[in-house]
C-alpha positions as CSV (number, residue, x, y, z in Angstrom):
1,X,0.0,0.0,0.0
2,X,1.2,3.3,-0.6
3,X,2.0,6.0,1.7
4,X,0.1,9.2,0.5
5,X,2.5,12.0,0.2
6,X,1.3,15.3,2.5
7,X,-0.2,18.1,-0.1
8,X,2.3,20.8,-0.8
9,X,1.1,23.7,1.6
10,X,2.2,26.0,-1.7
11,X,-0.6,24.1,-3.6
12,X,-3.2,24.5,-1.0
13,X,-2.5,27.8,-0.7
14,X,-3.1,28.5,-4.2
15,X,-6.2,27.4,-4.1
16,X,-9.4,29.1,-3.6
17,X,-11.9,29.1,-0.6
18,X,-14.6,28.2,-2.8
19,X,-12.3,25.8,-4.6
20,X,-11.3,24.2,-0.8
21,X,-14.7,23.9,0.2
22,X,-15.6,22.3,-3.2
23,X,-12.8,19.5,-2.2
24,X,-14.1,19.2,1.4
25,X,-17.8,18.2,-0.3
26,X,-15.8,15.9,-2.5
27,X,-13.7,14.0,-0.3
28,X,-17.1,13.8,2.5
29,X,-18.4,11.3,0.1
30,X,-21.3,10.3,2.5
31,X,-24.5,12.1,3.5
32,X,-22.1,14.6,5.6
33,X,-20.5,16.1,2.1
34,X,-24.5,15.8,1.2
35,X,-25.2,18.2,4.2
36,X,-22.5,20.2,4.0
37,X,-23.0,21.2,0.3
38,X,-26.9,21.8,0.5
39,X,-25.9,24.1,3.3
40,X,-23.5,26.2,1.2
41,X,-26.7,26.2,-1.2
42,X,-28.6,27.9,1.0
43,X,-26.0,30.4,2.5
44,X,-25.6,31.4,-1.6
45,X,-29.2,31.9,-1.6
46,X,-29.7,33.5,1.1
47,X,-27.0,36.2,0.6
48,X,-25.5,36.1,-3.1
49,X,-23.2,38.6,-2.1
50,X,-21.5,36.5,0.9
51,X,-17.7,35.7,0.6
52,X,-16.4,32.2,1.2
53,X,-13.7,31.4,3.4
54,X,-11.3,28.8,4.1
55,X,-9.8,29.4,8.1
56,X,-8.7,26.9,11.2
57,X,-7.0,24.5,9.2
58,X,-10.1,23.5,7.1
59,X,-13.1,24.9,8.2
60,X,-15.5,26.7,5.3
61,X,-16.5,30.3,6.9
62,X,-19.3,32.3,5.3
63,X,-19.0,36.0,5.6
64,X,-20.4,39.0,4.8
65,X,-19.2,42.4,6.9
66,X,-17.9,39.9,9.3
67,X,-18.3,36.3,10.2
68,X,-21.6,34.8,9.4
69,X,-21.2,30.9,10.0
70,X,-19.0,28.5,9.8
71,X,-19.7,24.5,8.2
72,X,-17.9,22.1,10.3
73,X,-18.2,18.6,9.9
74,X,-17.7,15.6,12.7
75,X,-18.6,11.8,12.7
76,X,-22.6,12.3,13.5
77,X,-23.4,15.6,12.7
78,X,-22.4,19.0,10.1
79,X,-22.4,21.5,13.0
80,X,-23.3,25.2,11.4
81,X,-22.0,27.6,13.9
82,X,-23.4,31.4,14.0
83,X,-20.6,33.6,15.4
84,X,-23.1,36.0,17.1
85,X,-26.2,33.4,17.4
86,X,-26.9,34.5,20.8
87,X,-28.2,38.0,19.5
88,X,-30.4,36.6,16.7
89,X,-33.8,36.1,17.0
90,X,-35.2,32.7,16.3
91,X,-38.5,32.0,16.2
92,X,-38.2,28.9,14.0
93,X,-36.0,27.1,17.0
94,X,-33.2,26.3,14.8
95,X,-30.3,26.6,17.1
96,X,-29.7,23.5,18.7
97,X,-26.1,23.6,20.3
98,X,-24.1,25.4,21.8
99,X,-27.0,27.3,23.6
100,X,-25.2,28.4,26.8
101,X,-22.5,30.6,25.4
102,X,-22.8,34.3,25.5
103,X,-22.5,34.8,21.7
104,X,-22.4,32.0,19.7
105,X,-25.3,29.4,18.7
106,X,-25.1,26.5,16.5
107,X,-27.4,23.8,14.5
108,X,-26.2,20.2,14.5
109,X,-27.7,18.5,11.5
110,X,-27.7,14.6,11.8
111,X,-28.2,12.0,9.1
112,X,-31.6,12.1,7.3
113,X,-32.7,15.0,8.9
114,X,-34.5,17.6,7.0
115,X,-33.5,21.7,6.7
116,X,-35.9,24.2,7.2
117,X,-34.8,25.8,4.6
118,X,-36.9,29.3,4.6
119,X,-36.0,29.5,8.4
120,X,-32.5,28.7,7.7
121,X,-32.0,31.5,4.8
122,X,-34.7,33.8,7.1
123,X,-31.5,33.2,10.1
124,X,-28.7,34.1,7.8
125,X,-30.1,37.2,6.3
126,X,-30.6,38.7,9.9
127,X,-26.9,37.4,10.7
128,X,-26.3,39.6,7.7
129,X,-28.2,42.3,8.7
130,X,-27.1,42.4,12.1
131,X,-23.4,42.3,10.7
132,X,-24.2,45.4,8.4
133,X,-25.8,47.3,11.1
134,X,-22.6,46.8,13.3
135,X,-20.4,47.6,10.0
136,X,-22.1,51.1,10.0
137,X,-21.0,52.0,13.2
């Protein structure tokens, strides 16, 4: 069997965010790549404007006048963390970890489970928004 060489930082650097997050789908080739790329969907949709990011050694960021949410994926869930969750309102109960920080709040989406989609988009516009209005200041 042969030892897979390390990827040449130089080469992963030359990449694009959007390009690295297109290779994290790939390589999740189970319902967690699945997940993770419907959720990038709906981030797009929600906010065509919004600039993808590549930070943490491999973590896809969405932002737009600051940090939006992040896609991180583990064995039994894609975790969708919102940097300042804590002040957005939401009526659609979404956010179902980390509820006890101060700022942030996340949604951990498990196999087969279903996206709200319209509350999803409805959660990242007002990230947005909330962003903006702090931009202005």
């Amino acid at each position: 069997m042969k030892k897979s060489e390390p990827q040449d930082s130089n080469q992963q650097e030359s990449k694009s965010p959007s390009q690295l997050i297109d290779e994290r789908i790939e390589e999740l080739d189970d319902w967690r790549g699945e997940m993770l790329g419907r959720l990038r969907a709906l981030v797009r949709e929600a906010d065509p404007d919004v600039v993808e990011e590549w930070k943490w050694r491999g973590v896809p960021v969405w932002s737009h006048d600051g940090l939006i949410c992040t896609g991180e994926t583990y064995k039994s869930v894609v975790k969708m963390t919102f940097a300042k969750g804590a002040t957005l309102a939401d009526p659609s109960g979404l956010f179902n970890s980390s509820l006890d920080g101060n700022t942030r709040r996340a949604i951990d989406f498990r196999e087969g489970e279903r996206i709200n989609e319209d509350a999803l988009k409805a959660l990242i516009r007002a990230a947005v928004t909330l962003n903006q209005s702090k931009a202005r200041r």
